[in-house]
ZAMARGU-4260 file (C-alpha; in steps of 0.2 Angstrom, whole numbers, plus 5000, padded with zeros to 4 digits):
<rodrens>
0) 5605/5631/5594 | 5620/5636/5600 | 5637/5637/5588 | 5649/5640/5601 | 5666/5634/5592
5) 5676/5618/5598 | 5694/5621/5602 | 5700/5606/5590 | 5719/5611/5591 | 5723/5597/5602
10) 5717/5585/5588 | 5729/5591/5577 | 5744/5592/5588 | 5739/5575/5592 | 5735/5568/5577
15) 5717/5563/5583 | 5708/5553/5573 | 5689/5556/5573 | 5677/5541/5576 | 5660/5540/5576
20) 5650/5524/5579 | 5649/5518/5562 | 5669/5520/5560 | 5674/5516/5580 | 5680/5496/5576
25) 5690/5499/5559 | 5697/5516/5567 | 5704/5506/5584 | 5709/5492/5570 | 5721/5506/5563
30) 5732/5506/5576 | 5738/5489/5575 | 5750/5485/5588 | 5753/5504/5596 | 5741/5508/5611
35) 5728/5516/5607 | 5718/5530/5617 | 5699/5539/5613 | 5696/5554/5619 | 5679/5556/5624
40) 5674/5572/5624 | 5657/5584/5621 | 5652/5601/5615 | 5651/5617/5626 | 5660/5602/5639
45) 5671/5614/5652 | 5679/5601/5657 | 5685/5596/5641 | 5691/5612/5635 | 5701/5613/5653
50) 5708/5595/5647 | 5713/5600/5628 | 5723/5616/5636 | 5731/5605/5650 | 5736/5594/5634
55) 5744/5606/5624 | 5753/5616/5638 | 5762/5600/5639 | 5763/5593/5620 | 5782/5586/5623
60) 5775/5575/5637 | 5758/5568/5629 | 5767/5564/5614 | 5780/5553/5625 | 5767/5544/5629
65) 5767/5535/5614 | 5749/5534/5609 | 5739/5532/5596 | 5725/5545/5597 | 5707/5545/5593
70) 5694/5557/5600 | 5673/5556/5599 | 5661/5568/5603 | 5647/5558/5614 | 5634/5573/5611
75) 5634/5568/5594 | 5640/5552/5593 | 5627/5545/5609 | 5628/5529/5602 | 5647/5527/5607
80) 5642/5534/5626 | 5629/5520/5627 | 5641/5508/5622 | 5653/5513/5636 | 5641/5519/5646
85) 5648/5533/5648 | 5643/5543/5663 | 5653/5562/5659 | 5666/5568/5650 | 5682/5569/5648
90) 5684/5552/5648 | 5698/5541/5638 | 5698/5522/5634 | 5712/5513/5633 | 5714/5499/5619
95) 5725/5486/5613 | 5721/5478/5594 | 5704/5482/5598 | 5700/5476/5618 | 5698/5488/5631
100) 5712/5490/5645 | 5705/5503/5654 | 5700/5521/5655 | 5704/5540/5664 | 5688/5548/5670
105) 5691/5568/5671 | 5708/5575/5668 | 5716/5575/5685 | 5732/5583/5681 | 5747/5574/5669
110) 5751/5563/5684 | 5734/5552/5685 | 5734/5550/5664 | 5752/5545/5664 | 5747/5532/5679
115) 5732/5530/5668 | 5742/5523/5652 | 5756/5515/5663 | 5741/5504/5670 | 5737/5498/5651
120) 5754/5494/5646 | 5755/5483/5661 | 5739/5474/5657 | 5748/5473/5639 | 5764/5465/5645
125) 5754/5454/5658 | 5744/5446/5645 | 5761/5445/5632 | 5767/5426/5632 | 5782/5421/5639
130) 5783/5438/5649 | 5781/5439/5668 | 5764/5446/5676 | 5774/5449/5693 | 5766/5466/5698
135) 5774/5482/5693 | 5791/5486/5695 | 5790/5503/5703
</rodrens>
């Protein structure tokens, strides 16, 4: 078996909270009212490690985000990837106290994942009472 190390730097910068299957609800529970973001992710993933560099060449930018961050290998963790069918990695799902808003499949540059998150906070303040669900204002 291979023990090629994980580049988890981008976890810390980004304060990601690790969730496995048995701590997946309560962890997305945790972030009350702030929009939450899992990073799906695996080992020996290229892709992945591409993402996480992409991330922290641009740490001042993800953090304005505003995110709460949560990350998951599906390698080890398959149970997660069934749930979500998951089809590869990177992947990252959107959630509002606990429903899913949507997701960003492969890291396409800062652009797409800002597009990505604006795309949930719309769904956020369509479904806020009292607010309008007139498209968005751009």
């Amino acid at each position: 078996m291979s023990t090629v190390p994980v580049d988890a730097t981008a976890f810390f910068v980004f304060d990601m909270q690790a969730l496995s299957a048995e701590t997946f609800d309560a962890g997305l529970a945790s972030a009350g009212d702030e929009l939450a973001v899992v990073f799906f992710w695996g080992f020996e993933c290229f892709n992945c490690e591409i993402a996480k560099k992409a991330m922290l060449a641009q740490p001042d930018v993800i953090r304005a985000l505003g995110l709460k961050w949560f990350h998951s290998n599906v390698y080890e963790h398959r149970e997660l990837g069934r749930r979500f069918t998951l089809h590869g990695v990177p992947t990252w799902f959107f959630f509002y106290r606990g429903k899913r808003l949507g997701r960003a499949t492969g890291w396409h540059g800062i652009g797409q994942f800002e597009a990505a998150v604006a795309a949930a906070r719309a769904k956020i303040r369509a479904a806020a009472p009292g607010e309008s669900s007139a498209g968005p204002a751009d």
